[in-house]
Structures are given as structure tokens and as C-alpha cells.
Wavefront OBJ file of the C-alpha trace (Angstrom):
o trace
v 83.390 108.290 146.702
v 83.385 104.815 145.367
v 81.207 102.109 147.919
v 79.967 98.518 147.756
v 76.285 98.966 149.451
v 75.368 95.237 148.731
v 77.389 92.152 148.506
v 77.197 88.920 147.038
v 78.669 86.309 148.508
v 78.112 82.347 146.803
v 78.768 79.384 149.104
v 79.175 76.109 148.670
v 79.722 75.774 152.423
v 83.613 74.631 151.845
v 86.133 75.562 153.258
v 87.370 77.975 151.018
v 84.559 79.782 151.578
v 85.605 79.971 155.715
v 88.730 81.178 154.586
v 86.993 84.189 152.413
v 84.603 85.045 155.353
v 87.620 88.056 156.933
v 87.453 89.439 153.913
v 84.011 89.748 153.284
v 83.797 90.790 156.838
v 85.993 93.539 156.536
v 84.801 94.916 152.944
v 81.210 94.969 154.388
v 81.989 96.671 157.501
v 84.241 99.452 156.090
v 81.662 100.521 153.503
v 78.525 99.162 155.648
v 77.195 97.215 153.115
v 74.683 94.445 153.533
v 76.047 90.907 152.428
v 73.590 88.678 150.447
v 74.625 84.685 150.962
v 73.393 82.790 148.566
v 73.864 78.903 148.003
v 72.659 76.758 145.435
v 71.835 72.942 145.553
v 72.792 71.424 142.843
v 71.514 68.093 141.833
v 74.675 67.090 138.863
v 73.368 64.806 136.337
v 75.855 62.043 137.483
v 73.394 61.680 140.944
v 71.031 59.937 138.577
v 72.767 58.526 135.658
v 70.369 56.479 133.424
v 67.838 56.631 135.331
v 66.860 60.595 134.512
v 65.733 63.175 136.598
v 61.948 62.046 136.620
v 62.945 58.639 138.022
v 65.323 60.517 140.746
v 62.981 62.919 141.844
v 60.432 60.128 142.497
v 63.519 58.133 144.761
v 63.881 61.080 146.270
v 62.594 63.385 148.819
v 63.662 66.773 146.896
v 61.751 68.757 149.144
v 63.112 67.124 152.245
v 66.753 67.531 151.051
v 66.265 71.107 150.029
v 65.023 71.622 153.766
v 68.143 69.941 155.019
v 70.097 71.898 153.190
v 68.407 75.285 154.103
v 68.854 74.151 158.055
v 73.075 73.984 156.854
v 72.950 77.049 155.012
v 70.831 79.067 158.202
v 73.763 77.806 160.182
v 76.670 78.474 158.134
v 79.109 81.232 159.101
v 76.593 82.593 161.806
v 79.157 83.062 164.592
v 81.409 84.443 161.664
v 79.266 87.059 160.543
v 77.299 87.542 163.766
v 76.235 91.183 163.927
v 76.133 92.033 160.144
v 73.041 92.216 158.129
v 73.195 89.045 156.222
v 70.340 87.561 154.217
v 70.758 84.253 153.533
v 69.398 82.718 150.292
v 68.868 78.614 148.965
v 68.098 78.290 145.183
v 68.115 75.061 143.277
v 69.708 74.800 139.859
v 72.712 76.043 137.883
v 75.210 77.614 140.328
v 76.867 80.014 137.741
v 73.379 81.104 136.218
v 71.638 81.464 139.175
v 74.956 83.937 141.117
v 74.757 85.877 137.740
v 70.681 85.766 137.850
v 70.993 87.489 141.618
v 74.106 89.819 140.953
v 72.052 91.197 138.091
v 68.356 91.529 139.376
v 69.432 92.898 142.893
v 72.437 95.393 141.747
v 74.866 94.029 143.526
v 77.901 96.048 143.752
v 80.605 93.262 144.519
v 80.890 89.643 144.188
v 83.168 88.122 146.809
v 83.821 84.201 145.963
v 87.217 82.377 146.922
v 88.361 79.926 143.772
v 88.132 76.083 143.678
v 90.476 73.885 141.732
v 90.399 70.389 142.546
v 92.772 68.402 144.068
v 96.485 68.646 142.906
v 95.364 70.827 140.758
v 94.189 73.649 142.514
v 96.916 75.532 141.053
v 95.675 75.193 137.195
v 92.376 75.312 137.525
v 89.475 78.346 138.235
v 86.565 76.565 139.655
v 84.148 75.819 136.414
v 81.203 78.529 138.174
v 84.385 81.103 139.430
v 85.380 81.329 135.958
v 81.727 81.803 134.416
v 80.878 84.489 136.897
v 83.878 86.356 135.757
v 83.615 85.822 132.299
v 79.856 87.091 132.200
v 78.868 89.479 135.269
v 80.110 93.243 134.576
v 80.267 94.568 138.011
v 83.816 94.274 139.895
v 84.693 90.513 141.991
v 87.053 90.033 144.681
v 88.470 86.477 144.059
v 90.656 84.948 146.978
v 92.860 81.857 145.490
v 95.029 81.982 148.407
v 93.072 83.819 150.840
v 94.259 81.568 154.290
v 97.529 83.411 153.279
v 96.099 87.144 154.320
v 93.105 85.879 156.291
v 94.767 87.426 159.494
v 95.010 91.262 158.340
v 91.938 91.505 155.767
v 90.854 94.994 156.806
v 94.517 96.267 155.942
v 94.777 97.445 152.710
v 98.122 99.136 151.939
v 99.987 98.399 149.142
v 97.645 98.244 145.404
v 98.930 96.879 142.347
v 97.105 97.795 139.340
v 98.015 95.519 136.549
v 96.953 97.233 132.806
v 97.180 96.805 129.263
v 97.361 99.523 126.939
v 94.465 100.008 125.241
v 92.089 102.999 126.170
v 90.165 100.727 128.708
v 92.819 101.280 131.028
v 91.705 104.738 131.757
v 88.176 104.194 133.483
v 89.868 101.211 135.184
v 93.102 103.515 136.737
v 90.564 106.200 137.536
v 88.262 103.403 139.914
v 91.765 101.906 141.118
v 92.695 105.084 142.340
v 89.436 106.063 143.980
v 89.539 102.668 145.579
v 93.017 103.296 146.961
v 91.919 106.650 148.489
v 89.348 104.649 150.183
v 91.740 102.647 152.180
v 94.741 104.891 152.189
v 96.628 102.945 150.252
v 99.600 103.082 148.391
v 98.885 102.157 144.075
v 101.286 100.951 141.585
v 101.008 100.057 138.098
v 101.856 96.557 136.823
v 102.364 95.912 132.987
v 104.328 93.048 131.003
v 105.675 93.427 128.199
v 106.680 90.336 125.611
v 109.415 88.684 126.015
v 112.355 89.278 123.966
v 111.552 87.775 119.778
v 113.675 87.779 116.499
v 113.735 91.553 115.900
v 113.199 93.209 112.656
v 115.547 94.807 110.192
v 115.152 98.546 111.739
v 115.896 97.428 115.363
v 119.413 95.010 114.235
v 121.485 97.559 116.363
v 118.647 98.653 119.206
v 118.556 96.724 122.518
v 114.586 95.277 121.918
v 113.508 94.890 125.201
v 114.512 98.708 126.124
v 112.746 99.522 122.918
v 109.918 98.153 124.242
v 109.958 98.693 127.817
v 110.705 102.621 127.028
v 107.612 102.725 124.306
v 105.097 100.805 126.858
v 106.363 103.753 129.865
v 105.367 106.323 127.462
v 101.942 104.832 126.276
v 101.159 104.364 130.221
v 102.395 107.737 130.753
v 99.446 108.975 128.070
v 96.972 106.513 129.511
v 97.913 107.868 133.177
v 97.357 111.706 131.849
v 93.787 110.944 130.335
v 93.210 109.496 133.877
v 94.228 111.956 136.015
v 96.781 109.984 137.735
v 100.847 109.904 138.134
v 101.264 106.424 140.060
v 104.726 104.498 139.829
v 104.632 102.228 137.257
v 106.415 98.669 137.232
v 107.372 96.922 134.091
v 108.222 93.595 133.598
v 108.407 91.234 130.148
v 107.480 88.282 129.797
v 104.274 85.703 130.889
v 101.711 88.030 131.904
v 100.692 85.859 135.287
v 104.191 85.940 136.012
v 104.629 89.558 136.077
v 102.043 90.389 138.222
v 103.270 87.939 140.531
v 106.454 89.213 140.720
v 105.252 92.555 141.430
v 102.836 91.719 143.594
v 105.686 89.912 145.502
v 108.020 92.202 145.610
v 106.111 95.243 147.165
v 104.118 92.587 149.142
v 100.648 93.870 148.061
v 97.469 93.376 149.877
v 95.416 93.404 146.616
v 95.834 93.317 142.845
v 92.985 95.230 140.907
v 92.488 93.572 136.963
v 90.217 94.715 134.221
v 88.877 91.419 132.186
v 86.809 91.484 129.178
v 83.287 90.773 129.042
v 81.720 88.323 126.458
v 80.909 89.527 123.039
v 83.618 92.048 123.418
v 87.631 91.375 122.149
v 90.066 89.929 124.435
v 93.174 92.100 124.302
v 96.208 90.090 125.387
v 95.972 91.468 129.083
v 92.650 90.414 129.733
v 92.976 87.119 127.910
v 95.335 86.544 130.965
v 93.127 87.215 133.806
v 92.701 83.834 134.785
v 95.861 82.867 134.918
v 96.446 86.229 136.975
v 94.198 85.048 139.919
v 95.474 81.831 140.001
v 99.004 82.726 140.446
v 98.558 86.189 142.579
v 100.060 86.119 145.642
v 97.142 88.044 147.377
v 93.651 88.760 146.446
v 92.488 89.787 143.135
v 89.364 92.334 142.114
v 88.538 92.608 139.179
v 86.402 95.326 137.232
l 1 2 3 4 5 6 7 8 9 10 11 12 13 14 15 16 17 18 19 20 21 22 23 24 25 26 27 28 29 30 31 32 33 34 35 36 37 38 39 40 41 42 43 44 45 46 47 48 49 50 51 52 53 54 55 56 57 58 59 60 61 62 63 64 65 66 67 68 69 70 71 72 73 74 75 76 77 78 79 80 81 82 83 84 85 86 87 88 89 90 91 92 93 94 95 96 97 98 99 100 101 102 103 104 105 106 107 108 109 110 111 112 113 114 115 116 117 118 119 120 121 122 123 124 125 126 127 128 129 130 131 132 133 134 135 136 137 138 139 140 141 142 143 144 145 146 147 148 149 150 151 152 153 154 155 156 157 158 159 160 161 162 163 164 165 166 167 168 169 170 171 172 173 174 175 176 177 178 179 180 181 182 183 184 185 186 187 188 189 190 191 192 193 194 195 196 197 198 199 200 201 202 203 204 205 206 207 208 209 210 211 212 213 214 215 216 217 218 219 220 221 222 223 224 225 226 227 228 229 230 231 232 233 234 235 236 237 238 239 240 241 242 243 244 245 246 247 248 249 250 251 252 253 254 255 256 257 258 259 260 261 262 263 264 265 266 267 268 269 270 271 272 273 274 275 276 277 278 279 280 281 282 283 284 285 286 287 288 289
């Protein structure tokens, strides 16, 4: 049966990170898992401008800050998490490297980290060390860009959406969805997009296109599905990727979309070029393996 025994969970003591705390909660209590809080100081080169780092560190009492910092960090979320085993951790350096450092050397089974964007913005942008993480750690992470919208129900998982491409990758990924959805009794669809409607060529001049390929990427699923072992609904859409899922997500108000995204030094295929843009705009959580 698929479990998460040990969970990461990167704070920058924000309050996105409050509003991830019922889901981390509820993940590490339904599979009993112990939850590893880690934080990292990080002194940006802006803090000491021309002066460099030598010249800072002698302004300033590094150790005295780091022991500030650990006093905010003992204290942060205790009431929240009171009665889980929770290890808290303080690092100093590069926020990305050092999550990815951990995740790695202490097999952690799931990263849980809301998103940042800044500002206006919050829409458009991944948080620069959210979108490392994801591009370079291989196990699965639960990312939350509008977790305060769910925060009230996080243990109820019901409705899955499972958003693929169609390359043979989608098979291991159906077959974890689907163990995944067992664990919480929940109900699993598949999401794919199709492109939108383009110039067709000669052989299609009297074929409706987007039938033509709405019909071709049902059958390819339909393969995909039999290799897995699986026979969930399927929803197609065309168009923007993001969009898609969205819409999906929307419309059989989903408790959690489940992604595949492509790990450095291997080839993007079109769905998992998209993953970003897929947690920004979901509706509800995303994990993604």
C-alpha cells in the first residue's frame, strides 16, 4: 500500500506556510508519518552590498542571529502541530539546495511546501526555491497555491484528478494515482488537453479536427489505462494546458490534482513543460510525482 513515513516540510515562517499546516497535519496523521521542519536563514547578498560577506559577518553577530532565529523556529507552529512527532531543523545557506540536500540524505517520502509569488503577482509567479525543488527532487510534492481555500476539510480527500500526457510515463504515474486514491477512498479521473484547434492538413479538409483529435487522444489513454491496470473516466479538454486542468478540477470540485513533471537532464514533453503553470492556476492542491 502506498505511505509517506517521513515528511518534509520547509518554512519560511510566513504565512503561507500557517495556511499549509491542515494539510500537513492531516497527511501525517493518516499515514503516521513523522514531519521533519526545516528552515533555513538566509543571509541574500543585498544585506551587505559592497561591503562583502567578510565585512558583514564582522558587523554582525551571526551566531547571535542564528540563535534568534532557532528560538522563532522552536516556537513556530507548536500549538499547530502539538502532539505529532516533529523535528525541527535551522540550517544556514541556500534554501533550495539545502531542502533538496535533506529530502535526499534522509529519504524523505513527501515534500509539503505552499507556493510564494510576490505581491500582485502571486498569480504568475512559483516562488524562485518552490520551483527549484520541483524541478530537481524526484520524490512526489504536495504544493498548496491556494491552500486557505481547502484549509477547513484537509483530511477529506474525495474527488482526484489525474492530469496526463501521453507518453509511456503516464503508466507508472496512473498506477501510484490510483493506489493513492484507494488510500483515501476517493473517487479518480483523468484530465488531458488536447491543442487547440490549427490550420489542418490536406487529408483532414472534410474531418471535424478537434473530434479527430479528441477521439485519437481517448484511444491512446485507453492503451495507456490498459498497460496500467486501470479503467478511470477520462476528461478531455483542448486547449492551454493550465486551463484544462482548471476547468476540470472545477467542475467536479476536486480535493487534489496529482501531475507527473520531468526531472532535469530528462525531455520535457509538452505536459510536463506545463506543470508550473498547472499549480499556479489549480483550484485545489497539487502533488506531483
Amino acid at each position: 500500500m502506498l505511505t509517506f513515513k517521513h515528511i518534509l516540510f520547509p518554512v519560511d515562517l510566513s504565512a503561507q506556510c500557517r495556511e499549509a499546516v491542515p494539510f500537513v497535519r492531516a497527511a501525517a496523521t493518516r499515514f503516521n508519518a513523522d514531519i521533519a521542519l526545516l528552515h533555513v536563514m538566509e543571509i541574500p547578498p543585498y544585506w551587505y552590498g559592497t561591503m562583502g560577506a567578510e565585512s558583514f559577518a564582522a558587523m554582525i553577530d551571526l551566531p547571535k542571529l542564528a540563535e534568534q532565529r532557532k528560538q522563532q523556529v522552536d516556537g513556530f507552529l507548536a500549538e499547530e502541530l502539538s502532539g505529532l512527532p516533529v523535528q525541527r531543523i535551522l540550517e544556514q545557506g541556500d534554501p533550495a539546495s539545502l531542502i533538496e540536500e535533506y529530502a535526499e540524505k534522509r529519504n524523505i517520502d513527501l515534500v509539503m511546501m505552499p507556493t510564494h509569488g510576490h505581491g500582485p503577482f502571486r498569480r504568475l509567479l512559483l516562488g524562485s526555491v518552490t520551483a527549484k525543488v520541483l524541478h530537481d527532487l524526484a520524490c512526489p510534492i504536495w504544493t498548496g497555491a491556494h491552500a486557505e481555500r481547502q484549509a477547513t476539510h484537509p483530511n477529506e480527500i474525495r474527488s482526484m484528478m489525474c492530469a496526463v500526457d501521453l507518453t509511456q510515463e503516464t503508466i507508472p504515474m496512473l498506477d501510484w494515482a490510483a493506489r493513492l486514491a484507494t488510500v483515501y477512498g476517493a473517487k479518480l479521473r483523468i484530465v488531458h488537453a488536447v491543442p487547440g484547434s490549427e490550420v489542418p492538413p490536406d487529408q483532414f479538409f472534410d474531418t471535424d479536427l478537434d473530434a479527430f483529435l479528441m477521439n485519437t487522444a481517448r484511444e491512446e489513454i485507453g492503451k495507456l489505462q490498459s498497460s496500467a491496470g486501470t479503467d478511470f473516466e477520462v476528461c478531455i479538454g483542448r486547449g492551454d494546458v493550465a486551463r484544462v486542468v482548471r476547468e476540470a478540477a472545477l467542475h467536479h470540485d476536486a480535493d487534489l490534482v496529482v501531475i507527473g513533471r520531468g526531472l532535469i537532464k530528462k525531455t520535457l514533453g509538452r505536459f510536463r513543460a506545463h506543470a508550473y503553470s498547472i499549480i499556479r492556476e489549480a483550484p485545489c492542491p497539487v502533488l506531483s510525482v
